[in-house]
N, CA, C and O atoms as CSV, one atom per row, in Angstrom:
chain,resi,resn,atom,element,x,y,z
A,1,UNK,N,N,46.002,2.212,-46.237
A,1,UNK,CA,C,45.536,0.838,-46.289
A,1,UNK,C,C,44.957,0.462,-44.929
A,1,UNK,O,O,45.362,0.861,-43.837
A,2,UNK,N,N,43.981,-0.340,-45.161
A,2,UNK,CA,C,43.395,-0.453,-43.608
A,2,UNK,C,C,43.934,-1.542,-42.999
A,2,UNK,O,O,44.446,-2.381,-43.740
A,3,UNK,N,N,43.943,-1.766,-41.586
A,3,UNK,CA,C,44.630,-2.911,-40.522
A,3,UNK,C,C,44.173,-4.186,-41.383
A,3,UNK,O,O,43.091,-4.230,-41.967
A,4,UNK,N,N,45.023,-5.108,-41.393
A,4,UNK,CA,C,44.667,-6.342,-41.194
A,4,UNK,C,C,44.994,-7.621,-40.252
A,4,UNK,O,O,46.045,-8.186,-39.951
A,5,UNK,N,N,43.394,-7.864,-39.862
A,5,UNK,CA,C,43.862,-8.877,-38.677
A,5,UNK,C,C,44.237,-10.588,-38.901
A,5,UNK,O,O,43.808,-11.177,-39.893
A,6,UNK,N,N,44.859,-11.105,-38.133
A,6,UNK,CA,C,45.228,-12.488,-38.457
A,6,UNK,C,C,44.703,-12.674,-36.493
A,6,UNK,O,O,44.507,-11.875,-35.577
A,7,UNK,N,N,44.656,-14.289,-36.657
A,7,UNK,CA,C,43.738,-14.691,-35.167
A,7,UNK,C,C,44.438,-15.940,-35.050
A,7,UNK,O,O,44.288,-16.889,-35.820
A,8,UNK,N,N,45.340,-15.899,-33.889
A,8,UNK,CA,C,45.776,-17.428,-33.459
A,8,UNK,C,C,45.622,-17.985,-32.302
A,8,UNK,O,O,45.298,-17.083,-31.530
A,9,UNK,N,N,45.666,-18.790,-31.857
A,9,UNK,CA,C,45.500,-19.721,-30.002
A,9,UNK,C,C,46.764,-20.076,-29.443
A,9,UNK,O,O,47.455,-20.997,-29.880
A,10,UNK,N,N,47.124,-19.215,-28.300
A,10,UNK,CA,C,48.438,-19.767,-27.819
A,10,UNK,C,C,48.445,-20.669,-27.449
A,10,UNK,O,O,47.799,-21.128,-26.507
A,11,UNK,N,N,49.723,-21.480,-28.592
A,11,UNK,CA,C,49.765,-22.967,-27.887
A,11,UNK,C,C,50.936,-22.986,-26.775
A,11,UNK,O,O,51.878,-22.218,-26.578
A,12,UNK,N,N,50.446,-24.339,-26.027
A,12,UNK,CA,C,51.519,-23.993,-25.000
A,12,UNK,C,C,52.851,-24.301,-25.318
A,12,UNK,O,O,53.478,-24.207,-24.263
A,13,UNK,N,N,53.449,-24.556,-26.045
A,13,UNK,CA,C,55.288,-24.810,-26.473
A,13,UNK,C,C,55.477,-23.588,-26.693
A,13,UNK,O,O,56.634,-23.319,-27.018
A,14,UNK,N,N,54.220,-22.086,-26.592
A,14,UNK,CA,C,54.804,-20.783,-26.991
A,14,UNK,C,C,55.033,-19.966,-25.127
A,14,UNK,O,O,55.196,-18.758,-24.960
A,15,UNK,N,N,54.992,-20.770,-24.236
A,15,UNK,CA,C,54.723,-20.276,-23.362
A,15,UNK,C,C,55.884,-20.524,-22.309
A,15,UNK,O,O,56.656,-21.428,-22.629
A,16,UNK,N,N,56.223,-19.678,-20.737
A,16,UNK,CA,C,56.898,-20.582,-20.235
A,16,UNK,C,C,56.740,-21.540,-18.947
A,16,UNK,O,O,55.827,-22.356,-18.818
A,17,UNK,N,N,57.839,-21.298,-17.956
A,17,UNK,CA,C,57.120,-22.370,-16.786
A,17,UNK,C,C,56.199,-21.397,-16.164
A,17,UNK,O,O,55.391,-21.943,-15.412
A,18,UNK,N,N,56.089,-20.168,-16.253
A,18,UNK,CA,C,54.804,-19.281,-15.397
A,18,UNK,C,C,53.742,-19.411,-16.651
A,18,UNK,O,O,52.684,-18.859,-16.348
A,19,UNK,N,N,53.725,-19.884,-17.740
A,19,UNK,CA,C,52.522,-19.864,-18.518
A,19,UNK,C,C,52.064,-19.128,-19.337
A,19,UNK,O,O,50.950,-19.180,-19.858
A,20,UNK,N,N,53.492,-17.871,-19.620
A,20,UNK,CA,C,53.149,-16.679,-20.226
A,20,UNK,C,C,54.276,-16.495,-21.333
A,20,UNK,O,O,55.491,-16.541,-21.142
A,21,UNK,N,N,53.753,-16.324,-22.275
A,21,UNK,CA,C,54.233,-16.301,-23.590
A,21,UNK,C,C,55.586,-15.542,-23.557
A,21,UNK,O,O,55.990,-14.413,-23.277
A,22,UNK,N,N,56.157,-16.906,-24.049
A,22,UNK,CA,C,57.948,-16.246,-24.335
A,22,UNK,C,C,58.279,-15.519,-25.072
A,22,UNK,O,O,57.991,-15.701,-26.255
A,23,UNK,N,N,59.023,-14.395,-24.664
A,23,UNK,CA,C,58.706,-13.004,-25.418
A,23,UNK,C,C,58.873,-13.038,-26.787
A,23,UNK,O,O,58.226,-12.186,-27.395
A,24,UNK,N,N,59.785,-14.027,-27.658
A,24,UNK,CA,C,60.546,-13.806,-28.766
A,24,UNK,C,C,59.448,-14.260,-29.601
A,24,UNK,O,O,59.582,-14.083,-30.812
A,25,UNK,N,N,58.090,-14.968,-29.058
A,25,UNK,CA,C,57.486,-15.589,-29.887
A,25,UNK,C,C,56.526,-14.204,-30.258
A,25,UNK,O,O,55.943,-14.362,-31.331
A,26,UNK,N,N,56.273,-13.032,-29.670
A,26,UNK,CA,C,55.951,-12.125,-30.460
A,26,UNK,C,C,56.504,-11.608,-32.059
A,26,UNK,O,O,55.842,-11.247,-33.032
A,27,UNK,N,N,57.968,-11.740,-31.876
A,27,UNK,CA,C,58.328,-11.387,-33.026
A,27,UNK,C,C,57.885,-12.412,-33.814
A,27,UNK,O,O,58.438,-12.217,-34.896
A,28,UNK,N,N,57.103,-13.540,-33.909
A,28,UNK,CA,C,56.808,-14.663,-34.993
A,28,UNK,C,C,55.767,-14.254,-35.340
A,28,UNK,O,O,55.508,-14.274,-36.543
A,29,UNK,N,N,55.025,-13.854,-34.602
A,29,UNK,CA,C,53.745,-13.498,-34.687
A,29,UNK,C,C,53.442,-12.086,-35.238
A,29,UNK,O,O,52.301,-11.710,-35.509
A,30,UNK,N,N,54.478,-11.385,-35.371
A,30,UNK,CA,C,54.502,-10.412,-36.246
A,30,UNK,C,C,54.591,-10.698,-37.624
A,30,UNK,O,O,53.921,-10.067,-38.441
A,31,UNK,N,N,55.666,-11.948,-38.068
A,31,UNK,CA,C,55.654,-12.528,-39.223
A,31,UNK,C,C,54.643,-13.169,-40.095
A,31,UNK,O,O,54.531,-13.336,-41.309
A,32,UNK,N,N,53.697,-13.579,-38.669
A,32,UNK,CA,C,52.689,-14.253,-39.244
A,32,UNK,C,C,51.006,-13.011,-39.665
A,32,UNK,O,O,50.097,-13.381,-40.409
A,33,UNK,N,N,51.036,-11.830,-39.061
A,33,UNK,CA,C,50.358,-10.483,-39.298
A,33,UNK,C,C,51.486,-10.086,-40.956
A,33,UNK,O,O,51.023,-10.238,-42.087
A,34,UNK,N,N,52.330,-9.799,-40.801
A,34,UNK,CA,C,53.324,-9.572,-41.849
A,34,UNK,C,C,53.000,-10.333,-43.380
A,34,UNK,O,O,52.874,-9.797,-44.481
A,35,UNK,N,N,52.929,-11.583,-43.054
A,35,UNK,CA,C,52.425,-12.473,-44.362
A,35,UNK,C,C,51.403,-11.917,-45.046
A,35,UNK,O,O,51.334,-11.266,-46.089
A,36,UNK,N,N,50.378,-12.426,-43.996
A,36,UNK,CA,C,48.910,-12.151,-44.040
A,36,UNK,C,C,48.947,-10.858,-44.703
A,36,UNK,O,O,48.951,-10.896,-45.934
A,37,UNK,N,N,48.983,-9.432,-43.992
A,37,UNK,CA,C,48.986,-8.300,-44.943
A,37,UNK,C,C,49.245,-8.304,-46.538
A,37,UNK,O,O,48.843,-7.789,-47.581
A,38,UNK,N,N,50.062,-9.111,-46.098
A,38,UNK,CA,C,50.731,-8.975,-47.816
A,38,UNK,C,C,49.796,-9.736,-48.518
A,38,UNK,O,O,49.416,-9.291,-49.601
A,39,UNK,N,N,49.334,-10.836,-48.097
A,39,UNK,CA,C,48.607,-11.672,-49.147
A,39,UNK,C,C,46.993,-11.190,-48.715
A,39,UNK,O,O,46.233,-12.158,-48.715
A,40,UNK,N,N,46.494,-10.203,-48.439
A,40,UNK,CA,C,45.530,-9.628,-48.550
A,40,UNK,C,C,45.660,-8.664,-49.618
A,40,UNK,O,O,44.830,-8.398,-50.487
A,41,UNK,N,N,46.847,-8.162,-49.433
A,41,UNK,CA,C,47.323,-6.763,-51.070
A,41,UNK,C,C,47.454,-7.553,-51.486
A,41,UNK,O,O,48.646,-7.399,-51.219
A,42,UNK,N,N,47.425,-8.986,-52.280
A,42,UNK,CA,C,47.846,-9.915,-53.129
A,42,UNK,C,C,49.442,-9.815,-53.895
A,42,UNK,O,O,49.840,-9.870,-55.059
A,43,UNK,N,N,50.148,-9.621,-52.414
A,43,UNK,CA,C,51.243,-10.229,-52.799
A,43,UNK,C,C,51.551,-11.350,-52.034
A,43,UNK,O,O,51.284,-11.348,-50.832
A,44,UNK,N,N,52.176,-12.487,-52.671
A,44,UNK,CA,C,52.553,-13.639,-51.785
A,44,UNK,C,C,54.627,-13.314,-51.788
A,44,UNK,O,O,55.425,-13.003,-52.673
A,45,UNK,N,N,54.745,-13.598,-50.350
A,45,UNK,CA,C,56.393,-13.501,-50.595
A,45,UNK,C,C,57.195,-14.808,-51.418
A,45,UNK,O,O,58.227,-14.599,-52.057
A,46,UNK,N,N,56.685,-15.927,-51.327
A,46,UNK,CA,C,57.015,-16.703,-51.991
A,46,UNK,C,C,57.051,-16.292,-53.408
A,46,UNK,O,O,58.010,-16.862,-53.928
A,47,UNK,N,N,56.425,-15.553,-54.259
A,47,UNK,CA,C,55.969,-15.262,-56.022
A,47,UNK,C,C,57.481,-14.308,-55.706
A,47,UNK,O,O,58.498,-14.440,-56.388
A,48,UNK,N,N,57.357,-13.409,-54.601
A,48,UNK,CA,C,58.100,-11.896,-54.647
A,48,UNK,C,C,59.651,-13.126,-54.787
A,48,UNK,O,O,60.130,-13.207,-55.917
A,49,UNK,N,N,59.985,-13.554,-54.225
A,49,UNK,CA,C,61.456,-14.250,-54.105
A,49,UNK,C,C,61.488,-15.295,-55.306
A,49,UNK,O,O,62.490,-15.283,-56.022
A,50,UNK,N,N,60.522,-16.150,-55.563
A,50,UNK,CA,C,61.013,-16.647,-56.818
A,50,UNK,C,C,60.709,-15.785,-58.355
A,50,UNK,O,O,61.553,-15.757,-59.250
A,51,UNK,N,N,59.650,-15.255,-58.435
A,51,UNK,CA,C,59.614,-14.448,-59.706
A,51,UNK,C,C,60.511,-13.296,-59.467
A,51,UNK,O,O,61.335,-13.421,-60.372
A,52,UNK,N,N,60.792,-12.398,-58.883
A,52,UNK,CA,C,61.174,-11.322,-59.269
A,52,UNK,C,C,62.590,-11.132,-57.759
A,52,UNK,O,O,62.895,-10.216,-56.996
A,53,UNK,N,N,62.985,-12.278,-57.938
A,53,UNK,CA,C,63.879,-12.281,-56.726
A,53,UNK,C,C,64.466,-11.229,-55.704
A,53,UNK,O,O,65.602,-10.956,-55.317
A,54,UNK,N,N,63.280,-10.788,-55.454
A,54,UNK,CA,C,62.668,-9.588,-54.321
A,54,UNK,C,C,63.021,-10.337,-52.825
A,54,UNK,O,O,62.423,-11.410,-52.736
A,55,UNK,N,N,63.579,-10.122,-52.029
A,55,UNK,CA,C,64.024,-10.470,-50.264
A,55,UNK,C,C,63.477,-9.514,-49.747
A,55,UNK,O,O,63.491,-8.526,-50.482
A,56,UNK,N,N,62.670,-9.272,-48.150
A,56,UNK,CA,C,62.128,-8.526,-46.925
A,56,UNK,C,C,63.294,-8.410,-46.312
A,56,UNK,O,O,63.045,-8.586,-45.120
A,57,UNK,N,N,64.448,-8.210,-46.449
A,57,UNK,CA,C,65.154,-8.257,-45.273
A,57,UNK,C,C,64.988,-7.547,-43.932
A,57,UNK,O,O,64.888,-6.320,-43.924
A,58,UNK,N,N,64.960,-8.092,-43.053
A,58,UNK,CA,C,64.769,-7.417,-41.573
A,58,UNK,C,C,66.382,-6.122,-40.987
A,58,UNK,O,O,67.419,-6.525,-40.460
A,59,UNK,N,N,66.070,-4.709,-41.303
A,59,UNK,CA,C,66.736,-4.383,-40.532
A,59,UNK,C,C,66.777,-4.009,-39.245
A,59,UNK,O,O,67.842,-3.551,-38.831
A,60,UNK,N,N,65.802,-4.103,-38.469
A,60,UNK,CA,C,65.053,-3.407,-37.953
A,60,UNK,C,C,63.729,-3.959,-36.873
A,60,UNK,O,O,62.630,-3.947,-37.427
A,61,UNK,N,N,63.736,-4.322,-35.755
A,61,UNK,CA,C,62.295,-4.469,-35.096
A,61,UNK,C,C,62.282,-4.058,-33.741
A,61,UNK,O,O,63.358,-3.788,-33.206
A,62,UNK,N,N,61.175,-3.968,-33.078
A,62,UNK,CA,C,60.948,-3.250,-32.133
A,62,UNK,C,C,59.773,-3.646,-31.322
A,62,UNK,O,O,58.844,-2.883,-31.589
A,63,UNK,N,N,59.383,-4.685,-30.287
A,63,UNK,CA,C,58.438,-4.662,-29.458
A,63,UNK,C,C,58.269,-3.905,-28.088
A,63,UNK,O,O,59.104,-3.652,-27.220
A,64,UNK,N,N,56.850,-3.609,-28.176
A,64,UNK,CA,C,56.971,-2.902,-26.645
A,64,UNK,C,C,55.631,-3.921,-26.464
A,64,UNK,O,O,54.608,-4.173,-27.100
A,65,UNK,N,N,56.370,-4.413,-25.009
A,65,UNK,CA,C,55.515,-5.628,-23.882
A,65,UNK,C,C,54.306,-4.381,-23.511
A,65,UNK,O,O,54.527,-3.183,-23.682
A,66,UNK,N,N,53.235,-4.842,-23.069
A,66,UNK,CA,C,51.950,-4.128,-22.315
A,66,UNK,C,C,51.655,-4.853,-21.077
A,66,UNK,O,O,52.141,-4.688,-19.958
A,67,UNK,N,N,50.459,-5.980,-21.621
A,67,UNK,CA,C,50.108,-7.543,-20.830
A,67,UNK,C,C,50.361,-8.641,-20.898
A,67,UNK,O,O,50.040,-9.037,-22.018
A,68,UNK,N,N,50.843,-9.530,-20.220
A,68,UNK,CA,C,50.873,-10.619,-20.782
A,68,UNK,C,C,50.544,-11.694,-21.281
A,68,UNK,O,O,49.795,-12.275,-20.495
A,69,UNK,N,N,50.756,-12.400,-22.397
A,69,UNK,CA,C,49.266,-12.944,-23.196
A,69,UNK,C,C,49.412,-14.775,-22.480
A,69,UNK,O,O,50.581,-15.138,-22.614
A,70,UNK,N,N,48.763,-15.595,-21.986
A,70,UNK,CA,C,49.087,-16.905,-21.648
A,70,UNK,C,C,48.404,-17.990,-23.078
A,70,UNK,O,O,48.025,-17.739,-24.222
A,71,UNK,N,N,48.514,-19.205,-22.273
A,71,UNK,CA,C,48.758,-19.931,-22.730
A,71,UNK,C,C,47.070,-20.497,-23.026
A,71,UNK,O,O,46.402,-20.615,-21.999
A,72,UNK,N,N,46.406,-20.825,-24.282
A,72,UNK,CA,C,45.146,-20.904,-24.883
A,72,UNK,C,C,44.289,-19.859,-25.087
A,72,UNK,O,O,43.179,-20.186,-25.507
A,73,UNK,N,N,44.505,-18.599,-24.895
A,73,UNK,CA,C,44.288,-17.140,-24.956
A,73,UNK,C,C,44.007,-16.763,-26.654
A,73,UNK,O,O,44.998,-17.125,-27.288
A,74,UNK,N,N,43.332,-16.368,-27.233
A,74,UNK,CA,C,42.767,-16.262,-28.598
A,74,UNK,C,C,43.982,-14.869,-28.926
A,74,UNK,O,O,44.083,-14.204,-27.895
A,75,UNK,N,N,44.531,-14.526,-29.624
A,75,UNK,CA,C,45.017,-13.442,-29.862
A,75,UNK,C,C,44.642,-12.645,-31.279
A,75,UNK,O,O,43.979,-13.411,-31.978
A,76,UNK,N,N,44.782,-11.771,-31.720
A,76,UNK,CA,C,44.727,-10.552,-32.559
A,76,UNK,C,C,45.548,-9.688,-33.389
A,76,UNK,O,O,45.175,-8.515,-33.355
A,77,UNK,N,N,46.539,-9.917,-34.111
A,77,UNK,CA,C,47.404,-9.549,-34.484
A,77,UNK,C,C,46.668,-8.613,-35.712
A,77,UNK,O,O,46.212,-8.997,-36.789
A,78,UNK,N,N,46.737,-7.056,-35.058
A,78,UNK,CA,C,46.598,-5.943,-36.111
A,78,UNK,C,C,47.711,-5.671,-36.670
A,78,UNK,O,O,48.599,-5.313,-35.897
A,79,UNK,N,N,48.143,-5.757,-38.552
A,79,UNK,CA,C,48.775,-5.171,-38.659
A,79,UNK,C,C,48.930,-3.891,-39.652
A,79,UNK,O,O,48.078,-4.024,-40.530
A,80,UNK,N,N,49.442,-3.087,-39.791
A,80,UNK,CA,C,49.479,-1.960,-40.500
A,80,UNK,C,C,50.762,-1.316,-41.312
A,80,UNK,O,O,51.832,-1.371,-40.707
A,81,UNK,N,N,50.766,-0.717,-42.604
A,81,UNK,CA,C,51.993,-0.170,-43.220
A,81,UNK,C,C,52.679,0.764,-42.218
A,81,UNK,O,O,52.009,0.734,-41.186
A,82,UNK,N,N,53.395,1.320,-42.128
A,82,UNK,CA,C,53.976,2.246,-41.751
A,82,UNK,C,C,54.475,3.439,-42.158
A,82,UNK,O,O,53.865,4.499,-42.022
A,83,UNK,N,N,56.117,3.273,-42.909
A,83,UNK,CA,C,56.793,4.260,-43.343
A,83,UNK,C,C,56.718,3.006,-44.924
A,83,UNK,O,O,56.645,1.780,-44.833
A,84,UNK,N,N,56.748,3.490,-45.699
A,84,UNK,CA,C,57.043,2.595,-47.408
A,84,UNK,C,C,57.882,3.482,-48.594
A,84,UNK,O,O,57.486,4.630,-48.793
A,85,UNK,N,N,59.034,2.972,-49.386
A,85,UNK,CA,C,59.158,3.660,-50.282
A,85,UNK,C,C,60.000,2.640,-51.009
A,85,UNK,O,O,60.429,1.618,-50.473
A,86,UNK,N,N,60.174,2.931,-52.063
A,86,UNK,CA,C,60.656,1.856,-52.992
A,86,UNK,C,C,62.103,0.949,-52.456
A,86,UNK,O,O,62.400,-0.159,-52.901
A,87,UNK,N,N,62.754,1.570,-51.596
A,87,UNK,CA,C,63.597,0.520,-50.843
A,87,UNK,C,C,63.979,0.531,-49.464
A,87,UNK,O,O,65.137,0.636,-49.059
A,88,UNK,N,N,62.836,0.404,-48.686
A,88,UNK,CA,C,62.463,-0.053,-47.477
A,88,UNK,C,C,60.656,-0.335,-47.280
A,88,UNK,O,O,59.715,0.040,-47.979
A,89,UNK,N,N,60.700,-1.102,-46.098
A,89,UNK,CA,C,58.808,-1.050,-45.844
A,89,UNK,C,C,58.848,-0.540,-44.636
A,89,UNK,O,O,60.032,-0.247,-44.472
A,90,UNK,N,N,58.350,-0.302,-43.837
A,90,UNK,CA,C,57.889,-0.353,-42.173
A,90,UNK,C,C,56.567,-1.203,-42.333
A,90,UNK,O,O,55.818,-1.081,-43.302
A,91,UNK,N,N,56.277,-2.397,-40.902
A,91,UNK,CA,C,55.214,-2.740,-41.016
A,91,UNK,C,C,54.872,-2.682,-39.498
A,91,UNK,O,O,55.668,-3.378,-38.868
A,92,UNK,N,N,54.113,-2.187,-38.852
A,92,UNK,CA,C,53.159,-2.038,-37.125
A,92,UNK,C,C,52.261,-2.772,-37.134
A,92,UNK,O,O,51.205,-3.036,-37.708
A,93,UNK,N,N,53.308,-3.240,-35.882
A,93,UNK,CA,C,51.698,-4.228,-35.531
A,93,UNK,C,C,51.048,-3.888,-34.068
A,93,UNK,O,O,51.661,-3.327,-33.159
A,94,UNK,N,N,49.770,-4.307,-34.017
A,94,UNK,CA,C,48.945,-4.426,-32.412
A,94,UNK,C,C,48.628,-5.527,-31.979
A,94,UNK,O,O,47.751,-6.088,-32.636
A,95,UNK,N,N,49.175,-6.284,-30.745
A,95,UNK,CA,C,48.838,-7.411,-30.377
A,95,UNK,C,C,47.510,-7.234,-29.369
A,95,UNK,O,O,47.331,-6.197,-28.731
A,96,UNK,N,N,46.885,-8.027,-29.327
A,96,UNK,CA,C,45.672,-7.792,-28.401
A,96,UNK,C,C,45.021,-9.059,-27.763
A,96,UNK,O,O,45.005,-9.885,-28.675
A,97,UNK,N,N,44.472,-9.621,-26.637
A,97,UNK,CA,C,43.509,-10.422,-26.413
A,97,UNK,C,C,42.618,-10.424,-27.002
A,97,UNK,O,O,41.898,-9.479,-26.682
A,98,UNK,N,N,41.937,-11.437,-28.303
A,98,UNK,CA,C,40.681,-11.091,-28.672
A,98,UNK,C,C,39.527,-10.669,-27.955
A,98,UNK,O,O,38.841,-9.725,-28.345
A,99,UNK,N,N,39.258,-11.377,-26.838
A,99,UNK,CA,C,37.795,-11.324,-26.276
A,99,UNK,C,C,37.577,-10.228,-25.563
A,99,UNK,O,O,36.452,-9.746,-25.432
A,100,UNK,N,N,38.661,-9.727,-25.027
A,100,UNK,CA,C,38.899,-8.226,-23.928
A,100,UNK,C,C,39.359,-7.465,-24.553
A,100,UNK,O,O,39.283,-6.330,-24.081
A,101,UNK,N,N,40.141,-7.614,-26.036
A,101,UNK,CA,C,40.718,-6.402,-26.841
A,101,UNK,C,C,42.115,-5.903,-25.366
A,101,UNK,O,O,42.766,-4.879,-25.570
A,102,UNK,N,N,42.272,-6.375,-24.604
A,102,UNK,CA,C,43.547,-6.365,-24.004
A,102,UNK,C,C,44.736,-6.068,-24.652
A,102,UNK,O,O,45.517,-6.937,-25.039
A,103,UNK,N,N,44.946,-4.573,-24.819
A,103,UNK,CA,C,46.495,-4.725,-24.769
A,103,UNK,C,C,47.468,-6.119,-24.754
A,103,UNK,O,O,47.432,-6.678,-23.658
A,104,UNK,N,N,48.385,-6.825,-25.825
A,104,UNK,CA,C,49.348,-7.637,-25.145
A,104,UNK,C,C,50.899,-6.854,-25.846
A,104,UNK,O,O,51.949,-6.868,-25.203
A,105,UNK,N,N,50.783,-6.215,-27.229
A,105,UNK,CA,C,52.259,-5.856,-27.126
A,105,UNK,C,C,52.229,-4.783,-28.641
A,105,UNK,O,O,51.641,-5.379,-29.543
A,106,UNK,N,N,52.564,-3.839,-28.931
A,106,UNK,CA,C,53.119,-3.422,-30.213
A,106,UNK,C,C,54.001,-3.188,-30.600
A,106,UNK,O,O,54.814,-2.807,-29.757
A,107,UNK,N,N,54.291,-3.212,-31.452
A,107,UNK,CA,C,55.840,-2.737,-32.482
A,107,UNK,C,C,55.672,-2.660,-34.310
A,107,UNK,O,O,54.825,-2.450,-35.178
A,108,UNK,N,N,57.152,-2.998,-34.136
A,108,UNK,CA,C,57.490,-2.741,-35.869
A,108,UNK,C,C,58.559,-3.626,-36.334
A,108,UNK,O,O,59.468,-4.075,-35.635
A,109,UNK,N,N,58.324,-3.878,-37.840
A,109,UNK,CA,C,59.696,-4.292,-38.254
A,109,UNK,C,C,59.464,-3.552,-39.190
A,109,UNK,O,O,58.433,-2.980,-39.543
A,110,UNK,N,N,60.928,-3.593,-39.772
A,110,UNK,CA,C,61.486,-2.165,-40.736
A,110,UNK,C,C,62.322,-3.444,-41.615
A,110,UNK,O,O,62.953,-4.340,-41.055
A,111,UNK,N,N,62.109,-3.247,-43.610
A,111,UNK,CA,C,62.862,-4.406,-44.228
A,111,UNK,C,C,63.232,-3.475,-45.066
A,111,UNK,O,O,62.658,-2.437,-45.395
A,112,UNK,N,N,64.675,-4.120,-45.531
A,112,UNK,CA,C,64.871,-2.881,-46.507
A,112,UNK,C,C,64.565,-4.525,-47.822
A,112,UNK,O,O,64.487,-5.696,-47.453
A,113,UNK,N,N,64.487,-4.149,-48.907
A,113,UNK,CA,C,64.002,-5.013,-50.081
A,113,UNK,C,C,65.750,-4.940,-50.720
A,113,UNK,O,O,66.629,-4.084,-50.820
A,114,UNK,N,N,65.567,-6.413,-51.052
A,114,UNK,CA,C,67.313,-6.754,-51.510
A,114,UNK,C,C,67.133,-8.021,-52.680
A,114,UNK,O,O,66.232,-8.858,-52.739
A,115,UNK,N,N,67.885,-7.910,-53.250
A,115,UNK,CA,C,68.138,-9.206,-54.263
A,115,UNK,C,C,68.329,-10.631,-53.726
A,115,UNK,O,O,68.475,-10.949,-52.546
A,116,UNK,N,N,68.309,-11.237,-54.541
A,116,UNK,CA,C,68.926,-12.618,-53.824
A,116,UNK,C,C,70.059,-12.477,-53.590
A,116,UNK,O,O,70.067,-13.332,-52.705
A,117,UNK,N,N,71.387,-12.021,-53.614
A,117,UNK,CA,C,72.420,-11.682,-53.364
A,117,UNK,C,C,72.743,-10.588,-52.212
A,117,UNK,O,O,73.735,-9.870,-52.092
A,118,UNK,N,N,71.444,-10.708,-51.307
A,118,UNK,CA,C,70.869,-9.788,-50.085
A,118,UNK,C,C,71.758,-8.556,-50.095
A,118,UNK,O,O,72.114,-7.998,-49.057
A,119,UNK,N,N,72.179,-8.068,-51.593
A,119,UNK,CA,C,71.843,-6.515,-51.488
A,119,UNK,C,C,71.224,-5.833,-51.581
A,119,UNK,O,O,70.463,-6.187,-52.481
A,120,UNK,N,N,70.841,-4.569,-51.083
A,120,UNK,CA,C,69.742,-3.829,-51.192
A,120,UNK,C,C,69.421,-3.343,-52.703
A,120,UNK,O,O,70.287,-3.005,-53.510
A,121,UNK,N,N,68.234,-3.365,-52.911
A,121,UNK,CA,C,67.569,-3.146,-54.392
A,121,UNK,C,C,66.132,-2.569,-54.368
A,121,UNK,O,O,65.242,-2.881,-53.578
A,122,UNK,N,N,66.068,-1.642,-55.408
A,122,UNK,CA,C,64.748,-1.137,-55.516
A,122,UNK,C,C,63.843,-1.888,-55.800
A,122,UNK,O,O,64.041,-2.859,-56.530
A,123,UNK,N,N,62.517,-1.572,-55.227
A,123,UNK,CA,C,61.633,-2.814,-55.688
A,123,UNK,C,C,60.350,-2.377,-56.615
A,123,UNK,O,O,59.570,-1.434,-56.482
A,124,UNK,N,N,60.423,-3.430,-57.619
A,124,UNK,CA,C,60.289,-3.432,-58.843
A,124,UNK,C,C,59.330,-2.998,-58.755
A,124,UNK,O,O,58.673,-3.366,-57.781
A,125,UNK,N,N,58.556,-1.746,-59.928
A,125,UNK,CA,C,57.386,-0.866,-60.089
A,125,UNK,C,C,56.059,-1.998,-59.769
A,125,UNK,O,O,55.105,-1.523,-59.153
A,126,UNK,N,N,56.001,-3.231,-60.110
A,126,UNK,CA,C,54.953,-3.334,-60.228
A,126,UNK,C,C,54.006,-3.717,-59.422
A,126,UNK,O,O,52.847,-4.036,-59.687
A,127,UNK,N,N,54.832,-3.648,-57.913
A,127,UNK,CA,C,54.631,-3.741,-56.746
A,127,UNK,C,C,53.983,-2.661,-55.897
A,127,UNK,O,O,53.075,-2.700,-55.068
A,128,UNK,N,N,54.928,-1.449,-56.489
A,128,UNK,CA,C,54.240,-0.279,-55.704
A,128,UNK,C,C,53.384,0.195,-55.376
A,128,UNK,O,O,53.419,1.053,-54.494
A,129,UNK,N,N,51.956,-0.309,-56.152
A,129,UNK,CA,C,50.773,0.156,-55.696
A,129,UNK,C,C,50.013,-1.008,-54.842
A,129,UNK,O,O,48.952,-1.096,-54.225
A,130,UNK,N,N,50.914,-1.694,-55.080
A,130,UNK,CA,C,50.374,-2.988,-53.678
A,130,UNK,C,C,50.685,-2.715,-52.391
A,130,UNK,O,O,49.951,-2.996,-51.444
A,131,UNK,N,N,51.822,-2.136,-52.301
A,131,UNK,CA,C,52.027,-1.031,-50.964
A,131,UNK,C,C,51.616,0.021,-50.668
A,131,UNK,O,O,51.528,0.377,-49.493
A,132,UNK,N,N,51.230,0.840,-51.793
A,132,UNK,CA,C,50.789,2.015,-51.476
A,132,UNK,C,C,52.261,3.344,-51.920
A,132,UNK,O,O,52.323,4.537,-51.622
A,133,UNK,N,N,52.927,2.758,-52.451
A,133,UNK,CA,C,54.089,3.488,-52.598
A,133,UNK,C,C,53.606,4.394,-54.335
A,133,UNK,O,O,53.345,3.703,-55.320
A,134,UNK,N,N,53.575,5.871,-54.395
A,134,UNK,CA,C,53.222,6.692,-55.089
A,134,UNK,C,C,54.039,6.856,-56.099
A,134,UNK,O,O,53.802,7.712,-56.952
C-alpha cells in the first residue's frame, strides 16, 4: 500500500517555553497519520467500533526524535503499514518539515485488534483486504 500523507501547522499550545514541539505531541500526530490511512483504505474507526465492535488497541509505540519541529512549521506526516495479520497491525510513520522535507521524527505503533470487552480478537474477514492482510 502506498504512504499516505496528512499536513498540519504547529500550533503553539503544541510547543514549549524554547518553542519546540513537546515530544508526546508526536505520538498524536501519529494518530492523526493513523486515521487518515485508514480512511483512505475506506475504513473509518468509528464504523470499525460501532458496527463490528472492532478496538486498535495500542500495544506498542516507538518514536525516534531526528530535528526539531517548532512552532508554525507546516509538517508531513507519512504514514505506512508495517507488519499486518489478522490480530495485530503495525503502522510507520515519517515525520518531516514540509518545505525542507527535514527529517523531524519516525516510529511505529503496533495494535493488537480486540472486542469491546478489550480482548484480543480476530479481525473480521471483511476487513482484510483493506489492510492488505492475504
Amino acid at each position: 500500500m502506498q504512504p499516505v500523507e496528512s499536513h498540519l501547522r504547529v500550533r503553539y499550545a503544541e510547543t514549549d517555553q524554547m518553542g519546540v514541539v513537546y515530544y508526546a505531541n508526536y505520538l498524536v500526530w501519529m494518530e492523526i497519520g493513523r486515521v487518515e490511512f485508514c480512511r483512505s483504505a475506506g475504513i473509518r474507526y468509528r464504523d470499525m467500533e460501532i458496527d463490528d465492535g472492532v478496538m486498535l488497541v495500542v500495544a506498542e509505540a516507538n518514536c525516534r526524535y531526528s530535528a526539531p519541529a517548532r512552532y508554525d512549521e507546516e509538517v508531513v506526516i507519512r504514514t505506512t503499514l508495517g507488519e499486518v495479520s489478522p490480530r495485530f497491525i503495525r503502522f510507520d510513520y515519517e515525520m518531516a518539515e514540509a518545505a525542507s522535507q527535514r527529517k523531524l521524527a519516525s516510529g511505529f505503533t503496533k495494535h493488537v485488534f480486540c472486542g469491546r470487552d478489550i480482548r484480543p480478537m480476530k479481525l473480521p474477514q471483511k476487513y482484510w483486504p483493506l489492510f492488505g492482510i492475504v
